[in-house]
Backbone as JSON Lines, residues from 0, in Angstrom:
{"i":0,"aa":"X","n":[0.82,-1.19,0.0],"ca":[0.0,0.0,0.0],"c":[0.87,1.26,0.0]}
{"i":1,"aa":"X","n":[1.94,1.44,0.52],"ca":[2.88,2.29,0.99],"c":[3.77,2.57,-0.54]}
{"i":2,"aa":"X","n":[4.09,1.33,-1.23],"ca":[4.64,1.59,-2.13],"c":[3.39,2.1,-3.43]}
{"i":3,"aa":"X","n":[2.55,2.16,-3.61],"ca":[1.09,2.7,-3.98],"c":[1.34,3.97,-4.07]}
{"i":4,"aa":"X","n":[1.2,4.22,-2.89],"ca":[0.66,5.76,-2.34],"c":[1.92,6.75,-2.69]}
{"i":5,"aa":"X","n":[3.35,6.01,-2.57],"ca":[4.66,6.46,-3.68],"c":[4.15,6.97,-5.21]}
{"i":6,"aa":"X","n":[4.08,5.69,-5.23],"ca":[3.81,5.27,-6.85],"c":[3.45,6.73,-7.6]}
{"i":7,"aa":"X","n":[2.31,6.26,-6.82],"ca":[0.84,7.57,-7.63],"c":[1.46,9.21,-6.97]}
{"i":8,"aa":"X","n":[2.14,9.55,-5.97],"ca":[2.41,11.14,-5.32],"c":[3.91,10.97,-6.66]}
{"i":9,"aa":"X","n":[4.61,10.29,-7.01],"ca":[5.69,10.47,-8.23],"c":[5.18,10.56,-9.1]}
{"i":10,"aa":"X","n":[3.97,9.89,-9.75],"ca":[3.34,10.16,-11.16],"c":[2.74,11.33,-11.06]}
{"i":11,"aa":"X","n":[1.97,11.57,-9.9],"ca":[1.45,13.11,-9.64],"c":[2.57,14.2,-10.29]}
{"i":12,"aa":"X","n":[3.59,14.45,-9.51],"ca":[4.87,14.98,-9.2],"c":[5.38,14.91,-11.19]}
{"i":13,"aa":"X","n":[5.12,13.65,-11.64],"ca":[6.22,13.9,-12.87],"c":[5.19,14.62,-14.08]}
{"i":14,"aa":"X","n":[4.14,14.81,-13.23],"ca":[2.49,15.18,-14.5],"c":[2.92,16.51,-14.4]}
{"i":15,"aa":"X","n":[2.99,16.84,-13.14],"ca":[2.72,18.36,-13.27],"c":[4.24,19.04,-13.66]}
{"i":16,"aa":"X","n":[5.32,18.5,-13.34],"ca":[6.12,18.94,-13.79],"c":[6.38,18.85,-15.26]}
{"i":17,"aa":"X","n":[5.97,17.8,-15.83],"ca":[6.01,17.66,-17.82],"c":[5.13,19.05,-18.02]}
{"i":18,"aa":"X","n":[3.84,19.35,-17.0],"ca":[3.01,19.98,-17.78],"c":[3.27,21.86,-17.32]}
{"i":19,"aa":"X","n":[3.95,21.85,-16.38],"ca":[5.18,23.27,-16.27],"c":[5.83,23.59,-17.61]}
{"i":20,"aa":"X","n":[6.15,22.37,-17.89],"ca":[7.3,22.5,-18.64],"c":[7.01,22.7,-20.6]}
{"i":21,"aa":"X","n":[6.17,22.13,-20.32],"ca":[5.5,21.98,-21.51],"c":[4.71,23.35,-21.93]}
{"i":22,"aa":"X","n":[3.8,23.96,-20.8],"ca":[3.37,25.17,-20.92],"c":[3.98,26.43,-20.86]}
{"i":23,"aa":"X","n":[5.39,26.33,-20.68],"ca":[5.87,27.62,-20.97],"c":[6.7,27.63,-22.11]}
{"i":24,"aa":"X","n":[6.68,26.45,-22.93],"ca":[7.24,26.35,-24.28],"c":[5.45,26.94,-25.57]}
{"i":25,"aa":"X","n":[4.37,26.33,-24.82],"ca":[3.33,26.59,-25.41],"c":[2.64,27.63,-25.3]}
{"i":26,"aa":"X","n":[3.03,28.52,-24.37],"ca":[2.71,29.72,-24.17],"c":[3.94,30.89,-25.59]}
{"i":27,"aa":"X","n":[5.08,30.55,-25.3],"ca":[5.91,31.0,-26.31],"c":[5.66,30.52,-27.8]}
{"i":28,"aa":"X","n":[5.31,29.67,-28.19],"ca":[4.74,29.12,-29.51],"c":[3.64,29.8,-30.22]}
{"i":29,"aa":"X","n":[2.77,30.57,-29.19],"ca":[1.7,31.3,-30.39],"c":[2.45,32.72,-29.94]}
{"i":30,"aa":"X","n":[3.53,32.95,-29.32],"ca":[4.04,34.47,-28.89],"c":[5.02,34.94,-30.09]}
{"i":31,"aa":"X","n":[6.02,33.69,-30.08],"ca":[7.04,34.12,-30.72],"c":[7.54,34.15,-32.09]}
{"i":32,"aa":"X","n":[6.78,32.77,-32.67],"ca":[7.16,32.82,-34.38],"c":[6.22,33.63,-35.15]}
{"i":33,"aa":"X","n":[5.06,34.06,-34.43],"ca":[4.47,35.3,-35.49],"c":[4.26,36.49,-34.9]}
{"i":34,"aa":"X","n":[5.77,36.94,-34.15],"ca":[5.56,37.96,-33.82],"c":[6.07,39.33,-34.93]}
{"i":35,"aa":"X","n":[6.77,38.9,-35.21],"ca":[7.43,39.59,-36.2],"c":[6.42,39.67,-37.79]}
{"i":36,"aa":"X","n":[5.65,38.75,-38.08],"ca":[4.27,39.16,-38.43],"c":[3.53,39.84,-38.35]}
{"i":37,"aa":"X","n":[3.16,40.3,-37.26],"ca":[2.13,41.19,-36.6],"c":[3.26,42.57,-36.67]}
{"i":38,"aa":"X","n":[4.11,42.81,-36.34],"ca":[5.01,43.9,-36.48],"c":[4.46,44.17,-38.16]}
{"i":39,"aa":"X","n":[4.86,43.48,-38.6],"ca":[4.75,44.15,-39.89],"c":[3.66,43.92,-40.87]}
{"i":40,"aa":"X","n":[2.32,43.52,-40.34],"ca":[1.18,43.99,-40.67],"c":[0.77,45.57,-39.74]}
{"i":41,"aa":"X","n":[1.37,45.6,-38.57],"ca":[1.16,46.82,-38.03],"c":[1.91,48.06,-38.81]}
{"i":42,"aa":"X","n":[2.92,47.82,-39.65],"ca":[3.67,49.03,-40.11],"c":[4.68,49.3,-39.82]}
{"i":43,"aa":"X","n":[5.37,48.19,-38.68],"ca":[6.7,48.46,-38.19],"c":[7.8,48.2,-39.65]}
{"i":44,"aa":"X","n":[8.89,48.87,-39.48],"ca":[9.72,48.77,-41.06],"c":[10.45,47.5,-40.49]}
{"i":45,"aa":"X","n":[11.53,47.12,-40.9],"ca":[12.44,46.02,-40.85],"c":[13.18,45.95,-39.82]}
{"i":46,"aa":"X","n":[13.8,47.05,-40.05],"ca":[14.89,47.73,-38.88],"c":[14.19,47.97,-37.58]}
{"i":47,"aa":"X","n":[13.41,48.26,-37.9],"ca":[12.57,48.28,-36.24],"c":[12.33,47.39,-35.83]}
{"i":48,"aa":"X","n":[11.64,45.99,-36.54],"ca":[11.53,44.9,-36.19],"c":[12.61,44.27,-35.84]}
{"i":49,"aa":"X","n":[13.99,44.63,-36.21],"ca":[15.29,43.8,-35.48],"c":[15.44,44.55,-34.6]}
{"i":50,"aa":"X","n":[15.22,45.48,-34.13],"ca":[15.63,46.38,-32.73],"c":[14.71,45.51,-31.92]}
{"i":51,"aa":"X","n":[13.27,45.64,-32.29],"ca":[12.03,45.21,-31.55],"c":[12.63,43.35,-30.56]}
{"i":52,"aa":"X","n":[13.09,43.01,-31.95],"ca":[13.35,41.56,-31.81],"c":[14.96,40.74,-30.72]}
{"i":53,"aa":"X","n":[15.7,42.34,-30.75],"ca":[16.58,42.25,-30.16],"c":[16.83,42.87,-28.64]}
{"i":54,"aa":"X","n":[15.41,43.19,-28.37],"ca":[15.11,43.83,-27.01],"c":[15.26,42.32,-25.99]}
{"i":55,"aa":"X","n":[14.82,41.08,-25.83],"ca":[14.65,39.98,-25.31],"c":[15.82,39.88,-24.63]}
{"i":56,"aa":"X","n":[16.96,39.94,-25.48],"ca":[18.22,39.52,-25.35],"c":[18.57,40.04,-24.3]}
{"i":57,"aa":"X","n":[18.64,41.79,-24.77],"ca":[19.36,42.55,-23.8],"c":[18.4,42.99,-22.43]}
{"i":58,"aa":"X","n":[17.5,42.61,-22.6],"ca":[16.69,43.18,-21.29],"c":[17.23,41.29,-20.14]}
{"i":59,"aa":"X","n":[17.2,40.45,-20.79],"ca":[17.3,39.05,-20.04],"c":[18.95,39.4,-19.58]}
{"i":60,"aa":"X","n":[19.97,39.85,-19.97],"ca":[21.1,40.08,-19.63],"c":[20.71,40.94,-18.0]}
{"i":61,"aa":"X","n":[20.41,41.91,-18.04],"ca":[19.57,42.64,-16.43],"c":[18.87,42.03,-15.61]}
{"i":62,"aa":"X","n":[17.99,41.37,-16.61],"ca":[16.72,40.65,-15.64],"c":[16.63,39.76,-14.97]}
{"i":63,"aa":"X","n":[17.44,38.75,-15.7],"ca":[17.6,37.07,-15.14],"c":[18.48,37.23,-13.67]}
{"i":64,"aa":"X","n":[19.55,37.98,-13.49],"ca":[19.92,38.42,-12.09],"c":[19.57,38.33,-11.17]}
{"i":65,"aa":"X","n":[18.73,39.33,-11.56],"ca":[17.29,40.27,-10.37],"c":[16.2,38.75,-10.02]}
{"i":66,"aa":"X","n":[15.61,38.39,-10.57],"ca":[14.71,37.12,-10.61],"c":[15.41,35.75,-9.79]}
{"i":67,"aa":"X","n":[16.51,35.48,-10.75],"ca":[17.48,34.45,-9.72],"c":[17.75,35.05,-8.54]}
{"i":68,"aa":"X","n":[17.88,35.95,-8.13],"ca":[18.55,36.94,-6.36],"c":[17.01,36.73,-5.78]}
{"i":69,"aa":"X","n":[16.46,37.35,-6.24],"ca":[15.02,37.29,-5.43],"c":[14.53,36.17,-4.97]}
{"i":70,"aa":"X","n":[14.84,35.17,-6.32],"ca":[14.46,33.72,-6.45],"c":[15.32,33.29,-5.17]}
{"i":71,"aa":"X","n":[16.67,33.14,-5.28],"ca":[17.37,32.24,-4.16],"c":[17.27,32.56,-3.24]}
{"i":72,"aa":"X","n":[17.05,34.37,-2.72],"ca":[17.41,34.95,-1.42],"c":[16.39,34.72,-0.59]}
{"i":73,"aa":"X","n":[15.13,34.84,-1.12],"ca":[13.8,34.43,-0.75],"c":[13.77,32.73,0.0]}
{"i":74,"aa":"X","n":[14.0,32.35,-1.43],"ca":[14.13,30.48,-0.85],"c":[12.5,30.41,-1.64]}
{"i":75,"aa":"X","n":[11.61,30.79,-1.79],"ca":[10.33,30.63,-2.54],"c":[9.96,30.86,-4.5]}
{"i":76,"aa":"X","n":[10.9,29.78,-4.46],"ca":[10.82,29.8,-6.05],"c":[9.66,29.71,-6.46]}
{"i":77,"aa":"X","n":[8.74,28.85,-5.96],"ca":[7.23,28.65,-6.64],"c":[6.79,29.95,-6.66]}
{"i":78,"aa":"X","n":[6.97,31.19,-5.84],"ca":[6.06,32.08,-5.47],"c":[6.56,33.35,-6.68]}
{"i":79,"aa":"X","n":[8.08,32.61,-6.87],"ca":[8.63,34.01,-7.69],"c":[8.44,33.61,-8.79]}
{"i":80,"aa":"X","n":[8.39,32.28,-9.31],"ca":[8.06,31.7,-10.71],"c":[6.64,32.26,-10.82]}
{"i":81,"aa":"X","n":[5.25,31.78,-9.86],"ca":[4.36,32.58,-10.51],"c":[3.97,33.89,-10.6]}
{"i":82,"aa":"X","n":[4.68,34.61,-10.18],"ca":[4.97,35.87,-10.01],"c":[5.32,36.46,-11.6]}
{"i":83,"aa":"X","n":[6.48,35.63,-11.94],"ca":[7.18,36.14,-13.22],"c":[6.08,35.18,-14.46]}
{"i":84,"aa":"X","n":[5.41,34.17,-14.3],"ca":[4.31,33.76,-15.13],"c":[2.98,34.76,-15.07]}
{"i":85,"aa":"X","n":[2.25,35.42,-13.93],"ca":[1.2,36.47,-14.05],"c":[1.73,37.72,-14.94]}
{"i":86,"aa":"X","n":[3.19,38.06,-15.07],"ca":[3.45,39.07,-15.51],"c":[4.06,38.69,-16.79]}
{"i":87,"aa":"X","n":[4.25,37.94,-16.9],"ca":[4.16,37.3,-18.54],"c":[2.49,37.31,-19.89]}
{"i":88,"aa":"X","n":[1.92,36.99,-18.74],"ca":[0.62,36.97,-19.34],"c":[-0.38,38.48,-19.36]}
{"i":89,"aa":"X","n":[0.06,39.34,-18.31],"ca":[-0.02,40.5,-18.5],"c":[0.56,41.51,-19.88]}
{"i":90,"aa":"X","n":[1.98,40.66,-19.9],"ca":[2.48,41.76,-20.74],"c":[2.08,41.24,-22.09]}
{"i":91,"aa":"X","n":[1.82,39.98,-22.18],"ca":[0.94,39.68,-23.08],"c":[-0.22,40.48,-23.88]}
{"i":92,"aa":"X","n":[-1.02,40.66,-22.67],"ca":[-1.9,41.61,-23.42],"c":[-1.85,43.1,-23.51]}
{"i":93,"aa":"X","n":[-0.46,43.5,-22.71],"ca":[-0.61,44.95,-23.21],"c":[-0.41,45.5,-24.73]}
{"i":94,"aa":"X","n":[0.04,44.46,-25.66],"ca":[0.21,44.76,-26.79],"c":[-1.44,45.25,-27.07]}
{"i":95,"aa":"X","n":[-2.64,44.99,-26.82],"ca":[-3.67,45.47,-27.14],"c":[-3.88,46.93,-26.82]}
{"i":96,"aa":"X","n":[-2.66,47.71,-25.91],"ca":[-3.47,48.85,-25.73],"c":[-2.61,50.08,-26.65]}
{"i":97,"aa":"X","n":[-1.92,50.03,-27.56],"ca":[-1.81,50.72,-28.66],"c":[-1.05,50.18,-29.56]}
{"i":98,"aa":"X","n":[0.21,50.86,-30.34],"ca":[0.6,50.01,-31.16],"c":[2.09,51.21,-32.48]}
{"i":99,"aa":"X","n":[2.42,51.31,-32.95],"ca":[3.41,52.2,-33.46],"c":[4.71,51.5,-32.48]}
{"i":100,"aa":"X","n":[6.11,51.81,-33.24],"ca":[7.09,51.43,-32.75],"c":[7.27,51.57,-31.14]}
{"i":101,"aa":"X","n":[7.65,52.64,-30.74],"ca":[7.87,53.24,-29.04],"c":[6.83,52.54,-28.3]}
{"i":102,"aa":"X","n":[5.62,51.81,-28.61],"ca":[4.49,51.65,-27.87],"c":[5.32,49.76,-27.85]}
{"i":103,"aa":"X","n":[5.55,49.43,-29.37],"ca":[6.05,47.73,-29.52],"c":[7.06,47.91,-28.49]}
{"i":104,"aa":"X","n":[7.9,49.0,-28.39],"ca":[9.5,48.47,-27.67],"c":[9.5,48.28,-26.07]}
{"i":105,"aa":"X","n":[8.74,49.21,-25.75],"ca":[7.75,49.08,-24.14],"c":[7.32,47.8,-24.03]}
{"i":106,"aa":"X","n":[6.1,47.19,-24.37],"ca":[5.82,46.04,-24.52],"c":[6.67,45.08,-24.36]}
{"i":107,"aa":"X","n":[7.8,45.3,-25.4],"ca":[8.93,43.92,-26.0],"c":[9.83,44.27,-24.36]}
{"i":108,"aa":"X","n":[10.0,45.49,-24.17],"ca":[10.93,45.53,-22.93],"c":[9.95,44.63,-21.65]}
{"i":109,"aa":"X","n":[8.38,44.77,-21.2],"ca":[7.72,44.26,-20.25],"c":[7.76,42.56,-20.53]}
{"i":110,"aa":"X","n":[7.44,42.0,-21.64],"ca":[7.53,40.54,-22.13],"c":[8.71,40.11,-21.74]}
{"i":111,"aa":"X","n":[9.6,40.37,-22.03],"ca":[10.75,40.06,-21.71],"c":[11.38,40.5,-20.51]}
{"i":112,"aa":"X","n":[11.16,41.24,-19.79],"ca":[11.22,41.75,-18.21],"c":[10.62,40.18,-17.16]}
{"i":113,"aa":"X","n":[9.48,39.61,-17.73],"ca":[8.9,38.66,-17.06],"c":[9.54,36.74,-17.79]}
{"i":114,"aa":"X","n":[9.11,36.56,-19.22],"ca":[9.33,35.75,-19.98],"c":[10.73,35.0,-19.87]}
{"i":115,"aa":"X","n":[11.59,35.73,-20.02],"ca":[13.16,35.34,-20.1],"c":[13.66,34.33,-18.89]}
{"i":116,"aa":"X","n":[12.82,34.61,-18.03],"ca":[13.41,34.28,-16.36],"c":[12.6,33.01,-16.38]}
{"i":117,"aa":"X","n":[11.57,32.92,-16.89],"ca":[10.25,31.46,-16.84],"c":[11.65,30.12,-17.07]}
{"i":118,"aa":"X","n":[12.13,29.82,-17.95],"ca":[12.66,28.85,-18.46],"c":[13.91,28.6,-17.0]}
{"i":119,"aa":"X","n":[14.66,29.43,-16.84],"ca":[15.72,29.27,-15.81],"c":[15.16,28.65,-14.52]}
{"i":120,"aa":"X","n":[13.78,29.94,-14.08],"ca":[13.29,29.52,-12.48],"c":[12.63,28.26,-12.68]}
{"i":121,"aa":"X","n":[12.08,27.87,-13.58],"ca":[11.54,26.6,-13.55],"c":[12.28,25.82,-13.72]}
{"i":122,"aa":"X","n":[13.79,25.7,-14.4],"ca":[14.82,24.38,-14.66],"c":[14.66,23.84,-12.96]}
{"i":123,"aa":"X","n":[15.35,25.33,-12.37],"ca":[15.83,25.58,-11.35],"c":[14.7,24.15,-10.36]}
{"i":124,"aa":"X","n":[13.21,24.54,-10.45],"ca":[12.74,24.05,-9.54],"c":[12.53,22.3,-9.84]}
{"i":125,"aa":"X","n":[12.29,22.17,-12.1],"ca":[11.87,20.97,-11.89],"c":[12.77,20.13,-11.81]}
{"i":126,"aa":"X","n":[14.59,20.66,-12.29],"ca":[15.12,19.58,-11.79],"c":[15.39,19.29,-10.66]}
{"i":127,"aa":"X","n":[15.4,20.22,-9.39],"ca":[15.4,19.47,-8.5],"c":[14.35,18.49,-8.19]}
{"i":128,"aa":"X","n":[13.09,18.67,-8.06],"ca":[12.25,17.59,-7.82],"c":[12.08,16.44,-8.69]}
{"i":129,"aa":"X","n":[12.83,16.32,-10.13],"ca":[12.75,15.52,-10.76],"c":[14.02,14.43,-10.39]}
{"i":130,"aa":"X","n":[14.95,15.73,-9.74],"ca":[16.04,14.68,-9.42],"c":[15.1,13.9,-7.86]}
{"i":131,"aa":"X","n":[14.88,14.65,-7.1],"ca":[14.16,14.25,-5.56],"c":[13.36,12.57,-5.84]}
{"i":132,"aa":"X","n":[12.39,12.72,-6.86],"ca":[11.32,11.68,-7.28],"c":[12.05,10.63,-8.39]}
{"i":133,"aa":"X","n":[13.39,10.68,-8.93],"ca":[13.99,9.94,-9.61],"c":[13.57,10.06,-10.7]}
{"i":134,"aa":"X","n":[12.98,10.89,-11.28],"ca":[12.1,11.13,-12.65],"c":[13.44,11.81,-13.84]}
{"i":135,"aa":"X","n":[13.48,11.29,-14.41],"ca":[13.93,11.45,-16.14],"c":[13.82,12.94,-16.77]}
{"i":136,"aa":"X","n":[14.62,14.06,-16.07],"ca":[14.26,15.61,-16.59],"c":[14.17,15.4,-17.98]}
{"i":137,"aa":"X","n":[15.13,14.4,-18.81],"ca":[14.87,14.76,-20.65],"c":[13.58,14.56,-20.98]}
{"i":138,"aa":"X","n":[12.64,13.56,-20.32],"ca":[11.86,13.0,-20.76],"c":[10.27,14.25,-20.55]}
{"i":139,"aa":"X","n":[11.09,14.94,-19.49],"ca":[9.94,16.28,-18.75],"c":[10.53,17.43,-19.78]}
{"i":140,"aa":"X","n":[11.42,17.39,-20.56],"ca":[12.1,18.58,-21.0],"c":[11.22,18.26,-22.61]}
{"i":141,"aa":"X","n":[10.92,16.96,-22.91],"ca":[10.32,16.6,-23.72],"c":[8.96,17.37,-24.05]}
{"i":142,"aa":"X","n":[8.35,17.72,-23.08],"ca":[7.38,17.83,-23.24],"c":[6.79,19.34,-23.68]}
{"i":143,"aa":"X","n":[8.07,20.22,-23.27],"ca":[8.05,21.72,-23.7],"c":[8.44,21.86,-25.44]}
{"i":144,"aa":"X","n":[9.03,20.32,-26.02],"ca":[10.02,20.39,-27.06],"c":[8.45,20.21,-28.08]}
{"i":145,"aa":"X","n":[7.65,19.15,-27.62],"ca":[6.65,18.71,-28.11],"c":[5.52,19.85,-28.04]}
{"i":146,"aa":"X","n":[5.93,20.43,-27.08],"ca":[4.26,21.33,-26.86],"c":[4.5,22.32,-27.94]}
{"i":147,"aa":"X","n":[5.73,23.24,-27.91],"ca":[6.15,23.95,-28.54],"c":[5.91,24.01,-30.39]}
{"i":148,"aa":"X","n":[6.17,22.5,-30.88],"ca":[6.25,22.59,-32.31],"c":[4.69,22.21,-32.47]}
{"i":149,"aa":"X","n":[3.77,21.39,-31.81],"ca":[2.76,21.11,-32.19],"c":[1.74,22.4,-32.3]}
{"i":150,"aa":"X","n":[1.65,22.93,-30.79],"ca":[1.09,24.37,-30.7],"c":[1.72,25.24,-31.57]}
{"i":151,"aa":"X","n":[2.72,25.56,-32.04],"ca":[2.82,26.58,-32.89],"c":[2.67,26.07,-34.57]}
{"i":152,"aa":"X","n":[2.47,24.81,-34.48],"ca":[1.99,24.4,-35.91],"c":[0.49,24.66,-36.39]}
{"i":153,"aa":"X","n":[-0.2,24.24,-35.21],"ca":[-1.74,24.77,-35.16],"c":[-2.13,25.97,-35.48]}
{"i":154,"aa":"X","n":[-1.45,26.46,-34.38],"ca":[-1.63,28.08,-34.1],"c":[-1.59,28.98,-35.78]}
{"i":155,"aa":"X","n":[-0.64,28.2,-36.06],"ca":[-0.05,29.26,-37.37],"c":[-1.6,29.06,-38.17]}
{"i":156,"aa":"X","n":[-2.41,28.45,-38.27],"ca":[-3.58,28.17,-39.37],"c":[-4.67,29.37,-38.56]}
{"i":157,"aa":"X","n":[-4.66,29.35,-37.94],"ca":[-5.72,30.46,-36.7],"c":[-5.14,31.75,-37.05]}
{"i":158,"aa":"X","n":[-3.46,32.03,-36.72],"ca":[-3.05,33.09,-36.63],"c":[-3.14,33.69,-38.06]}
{"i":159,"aa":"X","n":[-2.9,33.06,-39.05],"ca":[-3.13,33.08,-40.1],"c":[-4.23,34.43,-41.2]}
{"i":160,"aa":"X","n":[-5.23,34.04,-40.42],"ca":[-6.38,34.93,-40.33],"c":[-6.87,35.87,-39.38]}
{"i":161,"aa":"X","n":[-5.92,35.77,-38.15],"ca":[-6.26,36.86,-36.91],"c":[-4.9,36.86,-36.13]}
{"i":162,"aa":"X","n":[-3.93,37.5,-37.0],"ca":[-2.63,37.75,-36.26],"c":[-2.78,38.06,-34.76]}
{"i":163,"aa":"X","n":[-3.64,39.2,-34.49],"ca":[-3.4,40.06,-33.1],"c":[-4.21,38.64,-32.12]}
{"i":164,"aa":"X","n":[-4.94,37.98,-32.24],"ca":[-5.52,36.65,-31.43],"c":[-3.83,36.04,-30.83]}
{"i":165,"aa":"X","n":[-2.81,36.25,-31.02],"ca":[-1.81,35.94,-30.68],"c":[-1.18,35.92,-29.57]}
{"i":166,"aa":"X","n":[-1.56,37.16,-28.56],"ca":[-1.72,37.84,-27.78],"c":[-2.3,37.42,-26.56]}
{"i":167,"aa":"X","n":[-3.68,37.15,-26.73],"ca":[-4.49,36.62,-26.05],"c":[-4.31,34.7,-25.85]}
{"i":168,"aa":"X","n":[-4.12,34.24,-26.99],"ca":[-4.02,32.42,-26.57],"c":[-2.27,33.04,-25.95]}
{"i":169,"aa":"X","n":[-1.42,33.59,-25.86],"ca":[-0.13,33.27,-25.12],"c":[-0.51,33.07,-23.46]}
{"i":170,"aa":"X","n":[-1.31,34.75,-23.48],"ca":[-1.7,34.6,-22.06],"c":[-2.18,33.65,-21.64]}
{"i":171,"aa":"X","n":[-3.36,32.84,-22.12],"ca":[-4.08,32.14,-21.85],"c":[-3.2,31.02,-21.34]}
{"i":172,"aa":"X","n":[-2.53,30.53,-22.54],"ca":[-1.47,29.55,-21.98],"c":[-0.29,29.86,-20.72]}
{"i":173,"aa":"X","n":[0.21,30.76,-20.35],"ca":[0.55,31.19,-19.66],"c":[-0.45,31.43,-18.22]}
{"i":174,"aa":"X","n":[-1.63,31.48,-18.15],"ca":[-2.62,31.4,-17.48],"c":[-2.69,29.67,-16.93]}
{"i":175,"aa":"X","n":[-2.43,29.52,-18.35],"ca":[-2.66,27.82,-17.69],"c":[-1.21,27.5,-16.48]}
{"i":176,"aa":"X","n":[-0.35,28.04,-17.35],"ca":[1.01,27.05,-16.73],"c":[1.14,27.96,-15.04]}
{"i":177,"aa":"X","n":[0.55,29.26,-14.7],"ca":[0.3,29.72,-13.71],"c":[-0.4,28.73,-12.88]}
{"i":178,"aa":"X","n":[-1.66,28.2,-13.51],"ca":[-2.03,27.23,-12.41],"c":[-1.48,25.84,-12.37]}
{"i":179,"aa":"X","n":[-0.7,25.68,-13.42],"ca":[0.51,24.12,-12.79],"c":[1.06,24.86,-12.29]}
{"i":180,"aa":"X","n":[2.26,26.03,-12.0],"ca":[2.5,26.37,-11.16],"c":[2.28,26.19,-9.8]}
{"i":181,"aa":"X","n":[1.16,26.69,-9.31],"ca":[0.5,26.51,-8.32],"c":[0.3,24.74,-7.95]}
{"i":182,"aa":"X","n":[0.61,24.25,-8.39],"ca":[0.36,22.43,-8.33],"c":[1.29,22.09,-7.51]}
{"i":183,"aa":"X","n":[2.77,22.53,-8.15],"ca":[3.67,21.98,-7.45],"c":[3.79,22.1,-5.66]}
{"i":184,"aa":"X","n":[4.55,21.12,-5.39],"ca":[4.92,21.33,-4.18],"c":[5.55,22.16,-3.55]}
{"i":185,"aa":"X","n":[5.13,22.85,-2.28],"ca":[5.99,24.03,-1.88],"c":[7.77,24.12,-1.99]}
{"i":186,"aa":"X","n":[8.13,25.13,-2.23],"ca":[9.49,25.2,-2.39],"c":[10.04,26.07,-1.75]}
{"i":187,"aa":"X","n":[10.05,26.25,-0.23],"ca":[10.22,27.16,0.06],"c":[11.3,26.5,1.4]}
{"i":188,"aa":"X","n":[12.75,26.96,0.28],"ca":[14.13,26.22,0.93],"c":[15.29,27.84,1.46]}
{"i":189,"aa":"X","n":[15.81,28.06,2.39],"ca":[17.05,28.79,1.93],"c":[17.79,28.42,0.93]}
């Protein structure tokens, strides 16, 4: 019975962590390959769109710091991961509230203020518990690899006909992986 009640709290444990993992690759899948689309059905020129596109980079060089310090100093990774997932999905939709270059680079600076840090704080948390429960991280890393190309294969037939809908399913997905978030087990270590 004992080995049971294992059994099923590790399969628990390796669900929600595939499905962490998986949702912040599927949240980026309807964000990122047609973003540069939507730039330039909006009117952005080329050159703007590589500035636009090269904001990620340099804002994650600042950001990831700040997020990891908070993250470790705290000891409450779950709390700072969903922290940096609500504000992912926020900045998500601020692209709806105007639009011209200076309005995209704001935006691209807030997305990436939150986004960049998702992939690290979560390595951070699922490999440890994947190492804790003996679980197979490639096989959980799998599942962001899979979510990623399938969802953005879909997506592209939808987006297709309603670029700016892009916006809204990221959050959404990001909405979701907020509440696996919340699934996991507390993490709250020095």
């Amino acid at each position: 019975m004992k080995n049971q009640v294992l059994s099923s709290s590790r399969a628990r444990t390796g669900f929600i962590l595939l499905m962490v993992n998986s949702f912040i690759y599927i949240g980026a899948s309807v964000y990122a390959p047609f973003l540069s689309a939507y730039y330039t059905i909006r009117g952005v020129s080329a050159s703007q769109i590589g500035i636009l596109l090269s904001v990620g980079p340099v804002v994650s060089i600042v950001i990831q710091p700040l997020w990891a310090w908070l993250s470790d100093r705290s000891g409450k990774r779950r709390a700072v991961l969903r922290m940096v997932t609500l504000g992912t999905a926020g900045a998500c939709l601020f692209y709806y509230l105007g639009s011209g270059f200076g309005f995209f680079f704001l935006a691209a600076i807030l997305y990436a203020s939150c986004s960049t840090s998702l992939v690290p704080l979560s390595d951070a948390i699922i490999l440890r518990r994947a190492e804790e429960q003996g679980l197979d991280f490639a096989k959980i890393r799998m599942g962001g690899t899979v979510g990623y190309a399938v969802v953005a294969f879909l997506a592209g037939f939808y987006l297709k006909e309603s670029p700016a809908a892009q916006f809204v399913l990221a959050a959404g997905g990001y909405l979701i992986l907020f509440w696996f978030v919340g699934r996991l087990p507390a993490d709250e270590i020095p």
